[in-house]
N, C-alpha and C positions, 0 to 999 in steps of 0.2 A: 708151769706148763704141765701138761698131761699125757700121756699118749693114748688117752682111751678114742677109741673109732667112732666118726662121726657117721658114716652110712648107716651102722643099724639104727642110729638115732633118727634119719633123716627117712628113712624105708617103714619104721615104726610109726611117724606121723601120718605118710602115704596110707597105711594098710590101716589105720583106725579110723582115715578120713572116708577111704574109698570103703570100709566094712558098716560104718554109717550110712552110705548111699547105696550100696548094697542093699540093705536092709530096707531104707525106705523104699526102694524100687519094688519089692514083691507085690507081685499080683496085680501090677500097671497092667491097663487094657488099652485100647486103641481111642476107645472113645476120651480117654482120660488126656491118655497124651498128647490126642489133637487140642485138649479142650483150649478154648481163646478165655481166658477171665476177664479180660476188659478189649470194648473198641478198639479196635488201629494195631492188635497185638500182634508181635512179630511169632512166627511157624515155621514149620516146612509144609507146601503146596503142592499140590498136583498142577502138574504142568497142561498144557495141549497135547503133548507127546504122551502124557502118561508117566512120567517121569515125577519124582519128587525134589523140590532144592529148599535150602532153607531162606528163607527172608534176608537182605541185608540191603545196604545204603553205606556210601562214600563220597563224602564223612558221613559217619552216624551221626542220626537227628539229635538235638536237645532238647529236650531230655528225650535220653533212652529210651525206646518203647518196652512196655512189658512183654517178655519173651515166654512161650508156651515151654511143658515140659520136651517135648517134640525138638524144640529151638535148644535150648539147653545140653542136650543131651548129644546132638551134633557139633555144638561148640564143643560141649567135655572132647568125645569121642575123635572128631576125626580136624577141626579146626584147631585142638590142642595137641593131643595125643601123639595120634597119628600123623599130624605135621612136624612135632618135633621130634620124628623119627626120621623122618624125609633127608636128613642131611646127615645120617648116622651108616654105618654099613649096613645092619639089618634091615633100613629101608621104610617106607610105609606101611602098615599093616593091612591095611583095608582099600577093598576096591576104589569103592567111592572117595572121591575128588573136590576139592573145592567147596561150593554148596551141595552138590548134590549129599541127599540124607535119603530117610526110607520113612513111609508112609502108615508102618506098623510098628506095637509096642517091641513085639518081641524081635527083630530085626533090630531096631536101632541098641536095642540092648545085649543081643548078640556081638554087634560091632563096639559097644560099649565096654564091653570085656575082652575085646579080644584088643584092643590098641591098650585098653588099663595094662593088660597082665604085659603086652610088649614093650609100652612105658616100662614099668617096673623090670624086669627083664633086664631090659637097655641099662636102665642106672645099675641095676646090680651088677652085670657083667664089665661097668666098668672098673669095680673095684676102690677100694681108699684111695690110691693115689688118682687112678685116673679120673676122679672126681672132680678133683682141682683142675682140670686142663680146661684150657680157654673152649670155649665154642667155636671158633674161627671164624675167618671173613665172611661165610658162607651166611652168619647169622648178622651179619649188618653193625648196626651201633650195640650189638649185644654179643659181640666178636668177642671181648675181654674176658666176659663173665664165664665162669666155670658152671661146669656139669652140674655141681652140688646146686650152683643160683638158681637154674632150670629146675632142678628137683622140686624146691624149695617154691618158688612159683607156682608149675604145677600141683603141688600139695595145696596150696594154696587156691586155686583153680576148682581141683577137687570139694575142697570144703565150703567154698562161698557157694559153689554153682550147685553141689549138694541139697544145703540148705536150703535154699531156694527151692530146691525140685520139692523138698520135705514141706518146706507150706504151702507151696500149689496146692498139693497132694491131699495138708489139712483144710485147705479155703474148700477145695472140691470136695470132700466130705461131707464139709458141713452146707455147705449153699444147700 
C-alpha cells in the first residue's frame, strides 16, 4: 500500500487533456464550426425562433451520425460538464439548457470554459477523501460510483471528443 494522493494524478490527466484541446481550439471561426463534413451530419441549428439547439434523436441512430465541431463542443460543455454539475451544490454553470447551444465560435467556447474550469473546480474542492463518496441516488444506476469514477470519465470525455474536434479541424484545412 501507498499513501501517495490520487487527485493530483487524476486533475494532471484533466489539465494535459483539456490543454491539448485548448490548443487545438485557437483561432476557430464560425464558419469552421458550423462546417458539416459529410451529408446527414448532426450540428446545432438555427431555429424558427432564432434560437440555436443541438441535433439529437432517442435512441440514437446506427450508426452514429458524424457530429460538427459546433456538436461536439455542446456535448463537452454543457451535456457533460455542466450537467454533472446539476446535482452538485455549486449547481450548473451556464445558462443554456438541455439542447440549446450557440450559433458562434466564440460563445460556445466561452461556455466551453467556463463549465471545464467549474468541472475542475467541483472535483478539486472535493478533496482526497471526498472523491470516493458515492454519487447518490440522484445519479441513477451510477448511484455507487464515486466522484473520482466521474472524473475519470469526464477526462476521458475530454480526450476522445478533443480529438476529434483536432481532425475536423486537420480534414478542414486540408479539403
Amino acid at each position: 500500500m501507498t499513501d501517495r494522493l490520487v487527485l493530483p494524478v487524476l486533475l494532471r490527466g484533466w489539465d494535459e487533456a483539456r490543454g491539448r484541446l485548448d490548443q487545438r481550439l485557437a483561432g476557430l471561426g464560425d464558419a469552421e464550426y458550423l462546417d458539416e463534413p459529410v451529408d446527414g451530419a448532426w450540428s446545432v441549428r438555427r431555429g424558427d425562433d432564432g434560437s440555436w439547439t443541438a441535433d439529437w434523436a432517442h435512441p440514437a441512430p446506427d450508426p452514429a451520425p458524424v457530429t460538427t465541431i459546433a456538436w461536439r463542443l455542446w456535448h463537452l460543455a454543457s451535456d457533460c460538464f455542466a450537467d454533472y454539475l446539476a446535482q452538485t451544490p455549486s449547481g450548473r454553470p451556464l445558462a443554456v439548457t438541455g439542447r440549446e447551444w450557440h450559433g458562434d465560435a466564440a460563445s460556445a467556447l466561452r461556455d466551453l470554459d467556463t463549465a471545464a474550469t467549474a468541472f475542475r473546480t467541483a472535483m478539486t474542492g472535493l478533496g482526497e477523501q471526498g472523491m470516493w463518496r458515492p454519487l447518490g441516488p440522484d445519479w441513477g444506476p451510477y448511484a455507487d460510483s464515486s466522484w473520482a469514477d466521474l472524473l475519470v470519465h469526464a477526462t476521458d470525455e475530454l480526450a476522445h471528443h478533443g480529438a476529434e474536434i483536432a481532425l475536423l479541424r486537420d480534414l478542414y484545412r486540408w479539403r
